[in-house]
C-alpha positions as CSV (number, residue, x, y, z in Angstrom):
1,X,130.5,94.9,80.1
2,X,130.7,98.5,80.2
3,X,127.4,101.0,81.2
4,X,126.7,101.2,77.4
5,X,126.4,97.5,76.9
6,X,124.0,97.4,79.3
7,X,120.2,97.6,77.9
8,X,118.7,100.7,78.3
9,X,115.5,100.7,81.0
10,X,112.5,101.7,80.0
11,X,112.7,99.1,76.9
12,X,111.1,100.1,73.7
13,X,107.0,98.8,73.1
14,X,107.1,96.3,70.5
15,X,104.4,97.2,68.0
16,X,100.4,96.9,68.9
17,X,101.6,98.2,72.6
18,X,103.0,95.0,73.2
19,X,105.7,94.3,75.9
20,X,108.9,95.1,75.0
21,X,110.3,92.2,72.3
22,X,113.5,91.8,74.6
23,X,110.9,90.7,77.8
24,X,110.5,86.9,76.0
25,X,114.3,86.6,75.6
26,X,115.4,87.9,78.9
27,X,112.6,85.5,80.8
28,X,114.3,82.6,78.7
29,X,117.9,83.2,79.1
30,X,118.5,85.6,81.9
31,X,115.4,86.2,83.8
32,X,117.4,88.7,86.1
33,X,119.6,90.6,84.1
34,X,121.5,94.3,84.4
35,X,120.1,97.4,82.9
36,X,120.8,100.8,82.3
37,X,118.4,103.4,84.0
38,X,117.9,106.8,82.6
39,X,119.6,108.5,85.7
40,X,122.6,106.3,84.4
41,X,122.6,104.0,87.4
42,X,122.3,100.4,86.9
43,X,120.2,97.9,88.4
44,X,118.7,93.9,88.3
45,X,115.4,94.0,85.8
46,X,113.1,90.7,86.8
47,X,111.0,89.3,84.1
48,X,110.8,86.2,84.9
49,X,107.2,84.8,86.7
50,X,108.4,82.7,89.7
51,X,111.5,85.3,90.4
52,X,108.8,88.5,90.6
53,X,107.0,86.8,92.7
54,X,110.3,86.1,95.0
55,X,111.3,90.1,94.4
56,X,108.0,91.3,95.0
57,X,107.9,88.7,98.4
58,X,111.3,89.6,99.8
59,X,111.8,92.1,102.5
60,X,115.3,92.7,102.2
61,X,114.0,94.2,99.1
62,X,113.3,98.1,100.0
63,X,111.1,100.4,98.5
64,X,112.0,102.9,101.4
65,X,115.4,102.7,101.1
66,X,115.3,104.7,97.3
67,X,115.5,107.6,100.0
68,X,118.5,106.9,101.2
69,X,121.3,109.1,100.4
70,X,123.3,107.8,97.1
71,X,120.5,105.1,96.7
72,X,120.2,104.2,93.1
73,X,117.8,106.5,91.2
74,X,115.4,105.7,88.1
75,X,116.2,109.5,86.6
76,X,117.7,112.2,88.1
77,X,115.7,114.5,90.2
78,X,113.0,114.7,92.2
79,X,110.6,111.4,91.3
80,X,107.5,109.3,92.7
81,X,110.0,107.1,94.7
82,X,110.9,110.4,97.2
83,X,107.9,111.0,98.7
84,X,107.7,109.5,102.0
85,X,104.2,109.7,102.4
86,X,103.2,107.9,99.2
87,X,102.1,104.4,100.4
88,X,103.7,102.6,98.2
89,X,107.3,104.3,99.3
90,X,106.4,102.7,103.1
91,X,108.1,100.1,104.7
92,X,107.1,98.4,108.2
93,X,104.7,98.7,110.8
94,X,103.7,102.6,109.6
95,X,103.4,101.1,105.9
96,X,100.7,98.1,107.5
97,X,99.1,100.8,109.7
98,X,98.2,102.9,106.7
99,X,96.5,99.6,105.0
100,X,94.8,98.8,107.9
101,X,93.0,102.2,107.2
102,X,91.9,101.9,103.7
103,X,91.3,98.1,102.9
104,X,88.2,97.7,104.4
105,X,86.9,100.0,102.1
106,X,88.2,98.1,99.3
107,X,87.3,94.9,100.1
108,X,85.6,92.6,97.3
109,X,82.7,92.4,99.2
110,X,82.9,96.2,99.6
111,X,83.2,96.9,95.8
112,X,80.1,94.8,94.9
113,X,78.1,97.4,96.6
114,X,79.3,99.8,94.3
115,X,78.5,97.8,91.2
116,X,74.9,99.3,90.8
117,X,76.7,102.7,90.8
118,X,79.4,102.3,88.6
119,X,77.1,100.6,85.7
120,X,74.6,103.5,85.9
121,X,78.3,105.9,85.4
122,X,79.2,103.7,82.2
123,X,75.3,103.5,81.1
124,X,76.2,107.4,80.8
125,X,79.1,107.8,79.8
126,X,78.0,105.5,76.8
127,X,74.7,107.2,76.4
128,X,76.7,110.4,76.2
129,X,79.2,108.4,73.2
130,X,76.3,107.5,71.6
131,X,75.1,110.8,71.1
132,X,78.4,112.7,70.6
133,X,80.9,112.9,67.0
134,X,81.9,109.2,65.4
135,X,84.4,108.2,65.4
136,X,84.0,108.3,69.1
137,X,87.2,108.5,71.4
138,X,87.1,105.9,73.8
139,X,90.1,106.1,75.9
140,X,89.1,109.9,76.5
141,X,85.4,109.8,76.7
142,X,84.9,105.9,78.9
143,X,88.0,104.6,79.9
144,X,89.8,108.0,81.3
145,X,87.0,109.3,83.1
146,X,85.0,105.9,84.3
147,X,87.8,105.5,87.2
148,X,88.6,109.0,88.1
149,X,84.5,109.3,88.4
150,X,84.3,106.1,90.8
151,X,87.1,107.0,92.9
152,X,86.1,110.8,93.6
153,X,82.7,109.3,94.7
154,X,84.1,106.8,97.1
155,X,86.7,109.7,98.3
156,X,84.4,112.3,98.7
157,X,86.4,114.8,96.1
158,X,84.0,117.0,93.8
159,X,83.4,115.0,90.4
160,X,83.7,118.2,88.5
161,X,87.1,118.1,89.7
162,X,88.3,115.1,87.4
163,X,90.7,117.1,85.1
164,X,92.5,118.4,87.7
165,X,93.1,115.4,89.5
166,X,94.0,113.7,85.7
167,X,96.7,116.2,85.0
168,X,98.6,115.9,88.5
169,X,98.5,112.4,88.2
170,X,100.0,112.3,84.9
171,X,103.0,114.4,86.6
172,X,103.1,112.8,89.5
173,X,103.3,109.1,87.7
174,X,106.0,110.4,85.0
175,X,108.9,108.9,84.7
176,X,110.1,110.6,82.0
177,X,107.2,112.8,80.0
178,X,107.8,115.6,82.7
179,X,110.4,117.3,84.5
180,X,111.7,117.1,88.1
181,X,109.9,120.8,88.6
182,X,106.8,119.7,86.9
183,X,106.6,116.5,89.4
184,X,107.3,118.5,92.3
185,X,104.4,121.3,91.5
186,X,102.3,118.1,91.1
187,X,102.5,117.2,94.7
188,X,102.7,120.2,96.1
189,X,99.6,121.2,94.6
190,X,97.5,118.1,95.4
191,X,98.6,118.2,98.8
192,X,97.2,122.1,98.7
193,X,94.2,120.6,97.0
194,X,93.2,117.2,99.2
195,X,94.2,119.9,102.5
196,X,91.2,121.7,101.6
197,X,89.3,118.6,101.0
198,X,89.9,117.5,104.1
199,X,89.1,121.2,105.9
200,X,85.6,120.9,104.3
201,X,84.9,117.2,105.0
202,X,86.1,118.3,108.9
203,X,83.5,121.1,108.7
204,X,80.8,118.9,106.5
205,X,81.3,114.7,107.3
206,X,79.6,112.4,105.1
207,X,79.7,108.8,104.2
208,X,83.2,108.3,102.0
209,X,86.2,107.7,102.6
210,X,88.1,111.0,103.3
211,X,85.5,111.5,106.3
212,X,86.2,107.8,107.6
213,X,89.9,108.4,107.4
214,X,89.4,112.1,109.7
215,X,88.0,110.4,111.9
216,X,90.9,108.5,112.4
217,X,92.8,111.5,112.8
218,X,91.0,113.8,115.3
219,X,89.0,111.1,117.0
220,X,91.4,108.2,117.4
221,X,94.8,109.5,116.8
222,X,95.9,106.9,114.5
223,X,97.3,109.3,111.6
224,X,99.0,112.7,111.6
225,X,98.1,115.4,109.3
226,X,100.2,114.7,106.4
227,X,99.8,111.1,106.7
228,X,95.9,111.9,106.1
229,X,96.4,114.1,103.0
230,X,99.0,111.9,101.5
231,X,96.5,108.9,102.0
232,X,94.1,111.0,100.5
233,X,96.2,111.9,97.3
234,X,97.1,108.0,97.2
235,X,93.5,106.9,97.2
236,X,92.4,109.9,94.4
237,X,95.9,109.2,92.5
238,X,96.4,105.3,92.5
239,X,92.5,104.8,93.1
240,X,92.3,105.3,89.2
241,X,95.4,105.6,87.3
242,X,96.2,102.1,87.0
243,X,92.2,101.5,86.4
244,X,92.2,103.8,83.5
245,X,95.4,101.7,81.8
246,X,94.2,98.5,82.3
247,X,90.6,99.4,80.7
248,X,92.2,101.3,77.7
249,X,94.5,99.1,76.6
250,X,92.2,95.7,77.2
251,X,89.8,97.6,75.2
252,X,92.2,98.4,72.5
253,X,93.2,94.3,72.6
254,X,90.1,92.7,72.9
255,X,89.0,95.3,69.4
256,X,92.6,94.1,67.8
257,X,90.6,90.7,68.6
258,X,87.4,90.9,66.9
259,X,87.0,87.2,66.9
260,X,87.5,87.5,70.9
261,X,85.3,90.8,71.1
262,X,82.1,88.8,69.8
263,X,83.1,86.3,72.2
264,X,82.9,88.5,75.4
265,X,79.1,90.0,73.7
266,X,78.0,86.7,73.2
267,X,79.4,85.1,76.3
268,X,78.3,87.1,79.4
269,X,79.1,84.3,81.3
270,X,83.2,84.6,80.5
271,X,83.0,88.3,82.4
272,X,84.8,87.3,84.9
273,X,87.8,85.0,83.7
274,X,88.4,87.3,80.3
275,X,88.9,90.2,83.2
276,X,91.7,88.3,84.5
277,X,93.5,87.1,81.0
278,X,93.4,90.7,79.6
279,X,95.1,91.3,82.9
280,X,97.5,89.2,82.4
281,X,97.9,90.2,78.5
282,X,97.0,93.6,78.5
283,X,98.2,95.1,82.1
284,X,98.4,98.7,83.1
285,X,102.2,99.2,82.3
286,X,105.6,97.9,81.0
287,X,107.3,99.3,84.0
288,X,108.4,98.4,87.5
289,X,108.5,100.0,91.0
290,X,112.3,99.2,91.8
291,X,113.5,98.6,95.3
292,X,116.8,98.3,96.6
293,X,118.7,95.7,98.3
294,X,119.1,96.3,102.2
295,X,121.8,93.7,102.5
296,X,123.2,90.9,100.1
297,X,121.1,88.5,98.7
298,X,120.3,85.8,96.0
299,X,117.8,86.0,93.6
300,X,117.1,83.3,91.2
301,X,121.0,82.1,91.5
302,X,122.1,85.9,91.0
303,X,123.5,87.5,93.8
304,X,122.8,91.1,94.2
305,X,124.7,93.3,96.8
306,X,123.2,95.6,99.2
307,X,122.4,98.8,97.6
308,X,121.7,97.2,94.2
309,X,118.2,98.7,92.7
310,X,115.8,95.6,91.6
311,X,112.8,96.4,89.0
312,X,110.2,93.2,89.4
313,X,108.1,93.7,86.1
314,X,104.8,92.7,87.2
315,X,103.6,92.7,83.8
316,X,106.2,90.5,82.1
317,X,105.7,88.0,84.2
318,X,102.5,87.0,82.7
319,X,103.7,86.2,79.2
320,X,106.0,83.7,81.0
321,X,106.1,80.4,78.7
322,X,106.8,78.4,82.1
323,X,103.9,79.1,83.8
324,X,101.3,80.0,81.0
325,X,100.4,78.1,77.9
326,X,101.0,79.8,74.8
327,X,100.9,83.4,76.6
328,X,101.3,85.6,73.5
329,X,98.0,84.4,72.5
330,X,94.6,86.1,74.0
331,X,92.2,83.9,75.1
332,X,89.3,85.0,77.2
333,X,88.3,81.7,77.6
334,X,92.0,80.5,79.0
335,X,91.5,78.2,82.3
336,X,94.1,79.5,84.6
337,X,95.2,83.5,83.2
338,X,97.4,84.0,85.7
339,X,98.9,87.2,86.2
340,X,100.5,89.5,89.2
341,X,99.2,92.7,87.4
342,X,98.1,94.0,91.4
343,X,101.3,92.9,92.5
344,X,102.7,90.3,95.3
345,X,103.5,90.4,98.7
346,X,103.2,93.8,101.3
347,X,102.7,95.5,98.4
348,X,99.2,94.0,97.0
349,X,97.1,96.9,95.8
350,X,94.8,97.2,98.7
351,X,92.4,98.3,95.7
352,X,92.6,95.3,94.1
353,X,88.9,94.1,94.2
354,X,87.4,97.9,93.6
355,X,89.6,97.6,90.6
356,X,88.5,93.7,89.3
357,X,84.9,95.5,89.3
358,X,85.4,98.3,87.4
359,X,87.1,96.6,84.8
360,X,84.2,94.0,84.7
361,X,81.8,97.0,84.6
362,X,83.7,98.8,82.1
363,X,83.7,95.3,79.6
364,X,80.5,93.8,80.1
365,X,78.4,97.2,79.9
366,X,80.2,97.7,76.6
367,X,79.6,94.5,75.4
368,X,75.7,94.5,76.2
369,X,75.6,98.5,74.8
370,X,77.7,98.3,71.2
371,X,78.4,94.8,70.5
372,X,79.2,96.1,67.0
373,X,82.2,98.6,68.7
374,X,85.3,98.4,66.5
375,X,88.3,100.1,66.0
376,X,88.1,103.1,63.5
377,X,91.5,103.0,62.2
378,X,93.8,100.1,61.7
379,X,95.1,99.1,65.5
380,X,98.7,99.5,64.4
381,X,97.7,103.6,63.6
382,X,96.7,103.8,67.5
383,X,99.6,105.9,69.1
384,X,100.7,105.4,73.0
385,X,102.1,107.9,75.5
386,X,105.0,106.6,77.0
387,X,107.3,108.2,79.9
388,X,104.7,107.1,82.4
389,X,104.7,104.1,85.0
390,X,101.5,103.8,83.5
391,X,101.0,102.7,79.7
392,X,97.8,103.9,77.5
393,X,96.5,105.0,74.1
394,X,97.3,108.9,73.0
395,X,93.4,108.3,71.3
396,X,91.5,105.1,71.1
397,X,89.0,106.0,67.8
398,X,86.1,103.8,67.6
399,X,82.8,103.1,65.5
400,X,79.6,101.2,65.9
């Protein structure tokens, strides 16, 4: 089979902002299977439920070695994967010292002290949809700013700053909707931004999370300098990225669902399990964070040589027939919706329970404020911006 045999990586959206067509038929006859990256270098895609959870488990599995030299690339140029300071780019004892850090303040008993808080944010931001234009926007006027609002509180970043922090995360997240130079001016000018941050918070402690994590810098050594800004980027960057995702395009499902939208407004008590299956049907993105092969192994029967690229797709393991009944279907009321939309393994997004509350916050207020909400056009008019490891709604047009 030559490279243009090969499918080509990122695969198309099937229509409704559904998981690429060719996930189902990959998962059923080759659930780790060769693919063409946009840099032109090839690599194993895993789409299969029980084999990402083995990728996403396996240490031989690298994220850290993408730096080495000639490692296999996504695209060419400068990407998220070279950034040694990025957590998610960490390996080892550094990459468990850095989660040691910030977990505590993400715990699940952590974020239900910040349910009262981020309520009272989506009570506004509704109030202030209420009173605005109809059709209203709700991707750009609820679902992009309630994360980026939580997550600059928790931080310690200015709220007015929200913009700024959305349009270097959508560079520094781009896979291919931006250029090598626009990703690199990205992080250089967050760093330049979260520096100053922390020179203020040094000057001016308070109560979040940037002042917690300088004290762990001056006071008991345990980071360096650019180990503290680059968990600061990571906590302002990842903190709400993914968030904004997964409550735009559950939104956008559970309206395609009307049937499952009454549901949720006349259920309260489903809050919690219809979180979890529109994570599992509706997930943040259609793309994986690959890692590379340190020395030969076997995955799922396959073998796959040291220096081979791996992409675990989190999110197409949850429409896996094997494990989930009928999985195409929605069902807020499904008994076990099980998903790895956080992730598996060392890699488990430490925000994980912030996250879970948000997303119950951002459903359930809606659901007790406009129980009527719709979708203003027909859902197969909504557009989605693609090139991003992220997947969401260009405009999500709604009425009441």
């Amino acid at each position: 089979m030559t490279d243009q045999d090969l499918t080509a990586y990122p695969l198309p959206l099937s229509p409704y902002g559904e998981p690429p067509a060719e996930f189902a038929e990959l998962r059923a006859k080759c659930p780790v299977s060769r693919v063409r990256l946009p840099s032109g270098d090839q690599a194993w895609l895993v789409t299969g439920y029980d084999e990402v959870v083995s990728a996403l488990s396996d240490q031989r599995l690298s994220r850290a070695a993408l730096r080495e030299p000639g490692a296999v690339r996504t695209v060419s140029g400068e990407d998220f994967s070279d950034n040694p300071y990025n957590l998610l780019n960490q390996e080892g004892p550094d990459h468990a010292r850095l989660r040691r850090l910030i977990s505590p303040a993400f715990t699940p008993r952590k974020a239900e002290r910040w349910r009262s808080r981020v309520v009272e944010i989506a009570d506004e931001l509704i109030d202030h949809l209420v009173e605005g234009p109809r059709p209203a926007d709700l991707h750009h006027d609820f679902a992009a700013v309630l994360p980026v609002w939580v997550i600059c509180e928790m931080v310690g970043a200015p709220v007015e700053d929200r913009p700024l922090l959305q349009q270097w995360t959508d560079r520094l997240v781009s896979i291919t909707a931006h250029t090598p130079e626009e990703r690199l001016a990205a992080r250089q000018e967050s760093a330049a931004y979260v520096a100053g941050l922390v020179a203020e918070r040094r000057a001016n402690p308070g109560e979040d999370l940037l002042s917690t994590l300088i004290s762990a810098r001056d006071d008991q050594d345990r980071l360096d300098e650019r180990e503290l800004v680059w968990l600061g980027i990571n906590l302002l960057v990842a903190g709400h990225d993914t968030t904004v995702s997964a409550v735009s395009r559950a939104l956008y499902q559970l309206l395609r669902h009307p049937d499952q939208w009454r549901l949720l407004t006349e259920r309260p008590d489903l809050l919690e399990n219809a979180t979890e299956e529109l994570l599992r049907y509706a997930p943040p993105s259609e793309i994986g964070f690959m890692r590379v092969a340190t020395e030969d192994l076997e995955l799922a029967g396959t073998p796959v040589a040291r220096g081979e690229g791996v992409i675990p797709v989190m999110h197409a393991a949850g429409r896996d027939v094997r494990r989930v009944d009928d999985p195409e279907r929605l069902d807020l009321t499904r008994a076990d919706p099980r998903h790895v939309a956080f992730g598996h393994g060392a890699h488990y997004c430490p925000g994980a329970g912030v996250a879970r509350m948000e997303l119950q916050v951002a459903f359930g207020t809606l659901a007790r404020r406009l129980p009527s909400l719709r979708l203003a056009v027909p859902a197969e008019e909504v557009e989605w911006l693609g090139g991003l490891l992220t997947l969401r709604p260009k405009a999500l047009p709604v009425e009441w």
